[in-house]
C-alpha angles and dihedrals in degrees: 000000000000123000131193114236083241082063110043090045089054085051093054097046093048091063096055092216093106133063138212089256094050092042086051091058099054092058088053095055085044086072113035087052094037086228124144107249093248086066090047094050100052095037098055087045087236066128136017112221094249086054097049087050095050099050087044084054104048079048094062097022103234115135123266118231135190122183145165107255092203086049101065119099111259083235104050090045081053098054085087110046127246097247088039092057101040084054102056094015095246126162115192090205098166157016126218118211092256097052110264123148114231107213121190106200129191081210116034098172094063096109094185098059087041085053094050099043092055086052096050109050095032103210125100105278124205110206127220139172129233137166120291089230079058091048088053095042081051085054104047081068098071082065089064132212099314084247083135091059099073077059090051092047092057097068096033078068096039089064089038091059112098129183098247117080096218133125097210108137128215134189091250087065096066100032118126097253092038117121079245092061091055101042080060096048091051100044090048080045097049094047090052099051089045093050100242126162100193135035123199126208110186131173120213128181100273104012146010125249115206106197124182121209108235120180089343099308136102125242132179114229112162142010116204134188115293083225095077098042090101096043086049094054100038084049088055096042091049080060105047091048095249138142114269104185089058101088087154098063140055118248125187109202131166132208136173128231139182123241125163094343085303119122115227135201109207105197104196128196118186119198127193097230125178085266108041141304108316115209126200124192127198120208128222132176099209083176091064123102122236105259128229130257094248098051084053085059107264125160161156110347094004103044079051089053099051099045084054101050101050096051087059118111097232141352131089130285115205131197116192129185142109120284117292092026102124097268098133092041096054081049094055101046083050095046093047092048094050086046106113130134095255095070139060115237120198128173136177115200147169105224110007099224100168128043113215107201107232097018129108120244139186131191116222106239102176082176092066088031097264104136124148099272096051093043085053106043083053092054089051078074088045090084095238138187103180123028131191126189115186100221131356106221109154139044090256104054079045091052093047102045081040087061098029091064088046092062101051112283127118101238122207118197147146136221131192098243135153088231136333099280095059082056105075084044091052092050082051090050078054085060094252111159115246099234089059103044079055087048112047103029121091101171151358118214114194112188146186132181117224123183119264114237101244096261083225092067120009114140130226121210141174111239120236120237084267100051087049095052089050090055088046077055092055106034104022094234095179107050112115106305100343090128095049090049087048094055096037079061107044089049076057098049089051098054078044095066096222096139109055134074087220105028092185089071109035099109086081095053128090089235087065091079125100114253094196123069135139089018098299146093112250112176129025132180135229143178109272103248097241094029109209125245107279079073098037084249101292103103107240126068126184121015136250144204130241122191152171112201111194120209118224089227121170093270097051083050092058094051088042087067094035081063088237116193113250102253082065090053086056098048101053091040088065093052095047077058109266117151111224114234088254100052091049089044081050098054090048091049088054078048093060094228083108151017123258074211079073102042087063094037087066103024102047098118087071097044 
């Protein structure tokens, strides 16, 4: 999509967000940068890229369209050839009832690529314009899965095995162009095209295991010789900037890398282990956009919390869950949505894991007296409006965020708790006053993440009379009213959209029907056995949230400075209205975009 400056001016003064003077400044940075205006404003967030796009398409009319790359059915993408729609940047994304392709385009007014396409694929097609980073995302698809690296691997190795049996380590072994070099590039590679947020390299006695993390869980993919173990870990620490003669201590290091056009962090921990040296890296897309609330899975009475809470002007906002549960990420979509130049953004993290353009953020270094409460009692000078701590851990950091949010500033947080409610009792076991835990809090998330059915070949199924008595064990589905709630819920889910790749559209799916009538629960979906290869076979494929946000109402503040238990902080949050973690997991399972197999799986400690 390419955009005229007229145009893009015109864009920016129908919205009556922006005015002369700001517009004036663009245009000077126009020139001295020598940028179309569209760049500028996207690069310097006046617009995010999906904002741009939607005010271009209400111009000309033509329909705006975001979708999941990884969630369109490998047929449908193949409808358009690989070389076809590299040429003219055209993702077939859908197919109506009736037969019509539905193209999502970067630029919708090219009328000779509209006219071939037609041609070619010889069927009616409905146009539709994306983003050019969701063009790319739709491309990357073509390159499959990297099923074929480990392939590739083998015979990187293959030329790296010597017949010594040493580990002495030359400069020609880490080299750019070394074997080594390239059994990195492909494992990182590998790792990317798979979706992978970690990547394990582990020696073992006679051999080393490299695992991926794929939808939170760890798979073996490939062994390699003993023998390189030492050339692998000094090449990675070459890239991350670390030490490689110090075996005895651990070293965090970060580096970035290219794939697909994408740019990639790659946060690396090394760790000395009774084998070897052991290397984790952590893997993060800093191309990729923040995503929406809703996209994280938000809803009905907690996506309305939420939305409530951060537009207030002061107050604290708290995330609790285990490690790996999304935290970071729901921090960073707020974060993301409340950035504008007309407030000061200030963070203090360990590790910093998103980069917000146009926030201030500080790494947490204890070894050069840079802890959280320091860190935090230095941005309190920094003139702040909004304020995010990564993790609140000590009576200190709680007494200054505590005090922070008292004297006018919107304060983000999280907490390891089992659920929202254990969270206010935990800032009281800090020492925080209860009036001032009443006063300054707004709400408590608490968050898991559950593995989406691949949407290819998920199964429905209707329950026997067991399965459904052990559902009436877990969620309590005959208690007074609960099935008419569920399905009160589930009506709600479904105008929600939460279940569809394209909810504009989900009344024409299956899963748009309702899986609750008559007080009972009539279809239910689970993982295929043998998955198919759009899921590598396991079933699932991309991850959600699940969440209970609890509100800090007038009631729970009484309890708050009654120094209620938990248990009676839960209680009174469902009847102002909160959903538990279980019971929202339990509405997206009757949704089919999960298992009820993975709510437990996560929430079993409340079962």
């Amino acid at each position: 999509m390419r955009v005229s400056d007229s145009l893009v001016e015109k864009l920016l003064t129908a919205t009556g967000k922006f005015t002369a003077a700001q517009l004036e400044s663009l245009h000077k940075q126009e020139k001295s940068e020598k940028k179309p205006l569209q760049d500028i404003v996207v690069s310097t967030n006046t617009l995010s890229e999906k904002e741009l796009t939607r005010l271009y398409s209400a111009e000309i009319d033509v329909p705006f369209v975001e979708f999941s790359a990884r969630e369109i059915h490998k047929d449908i993408l193949e409808l358009i050839p690989e070389r076809t729609a590299r040429q003219y940047r055209a993702i077939a994304f859908d197919i109506d009832q009736d037969g019509t392709i539905f193209i999502a385009m970067e630029d919708p007014d090219d009328v000779p690529a509209i006219s071939f396409l037609q041609k070619q694929l010889g069927k009616p097609v409905r146009i539709h314009i994306t983003t050019a980073s969701n063009v790319q995302a739709a491309l990357d698809q073509y390159d499959g899965d990297g099923s074929s690296v480990g392939t590739e691997l083998e015979k990187v190795i293959a030329i790296q095995e010597k017949d010594n049996s040493d580990e002495v380590i030359d400069k020609a072994d880490v080299a750019e162009d070394s074997p080594i070099a390239q059994t990195v590039n492909l494992i990182i590679d590998y790792g990317v095209r798979n979706g992978a947020s970690d990547i394990h390299i582990e020696p073992r006695e006679n051999f080393v295991v490299v695992r991926y993390r794929v939808d939170g869980i760890l798979r073996e993919v490939n062994k390699l010789p003993r023998k390189v173990l030492g050339a692998l870990v000094s090449r990675i620490k070459i890239l991350s900037n670390l030490k490689i003669d110090e075996h005895r201590a651990p070293q965090d290091g970060r580096f970035k890398i290219v794939v697909s056009n994408h740019v990639y962090a790659l946060r690396v921990s090394t760790l000395p282990i009774i084998d070897g040296e052991k290397v984790v890296m952590r893997i993060l897309d800093e191309s990729s956009r923040p995503a929406t609330l809703e996209e994280l899975g938000y809803w009905g009475y907690s996506l309305k919390a939420v939305q409530q809470a951060i537009v207030q002007p002061h107050g604290m906002v708290l995330v609790t869950g285990p490690t790996g549960s999304g935290k970071s990420t729901s921090l960073f979509s707020v974060l993301s949505m409340l950035n504008n130049p007309g407030v000061n953004i200030s963070t203090v993290e360990d590790p910093v894991e998103y980069r917000v353009i146009g926030a201030n953020q500080t790494q947490v270094n204890p070894v050069a007296g840079m802890t959280f409460s320091s860190g935090l009692r230095a941005l309190l000078r920094q003139d702040p409006n909004i304020i995010m701590v990564g993790e609140i851990r000590d009576t200190e950091t709680a007494d200054l965020a505590v005090q922070a949010a008292l004297t006018g500033h919107l304060v983000f947080s999280t907490l390891h708790t089992n659920n929202a409610a254990t969270c206010l009792p935990r800032l009281l076991d800090m020492n925080i006053e209860p009036f001032l835990i009443a006063s300054t809090v707004r709400v408590v998330i608490g968050q898991r993440l559950v593995r989406r059915l691949c949407v290819d070949c998920r199964e429905d199924y209707e329950p026997d009379a067991a399965r459904l008595a052990e559902l009436d064990k877990v969620f309590q589905l005959k208690s007074t009213g609960a099935m008419q709630q569920l399905n009160e819920l589930e009506k709600s889910a479904l105008e929600a959209g939460i279940g569809a790749t394209n909810p504009s559209r989900i009344n024409k799916r299956d899963a748009a029907k309702l899986s609750t009538s008559q007080g009972s629960i009539t279809k239910l979906w689970r993982a295929h056995e043998d998955g198919c290869d759009n899921c590598n076979h396991t079933g699932y494929r991309g991850r959600m949230g699940i969440y209970e946000v609890l509100r800090n109402t007038e009631t729970i503040q009484q309890l708050i400075v009654a120094n209620a238990t938990s248990e009676k902080l839960q209680n009174q949050a469902v009847q102002d209205g909160m959903l538990t973690m279980q019971l929202d997991g339990l509405v997206k399972a009757l949704r089919g975009q999960t298992s009820i197999e993975e709510i437990m799986r996560v929430t079993a400690e409340k079962a």
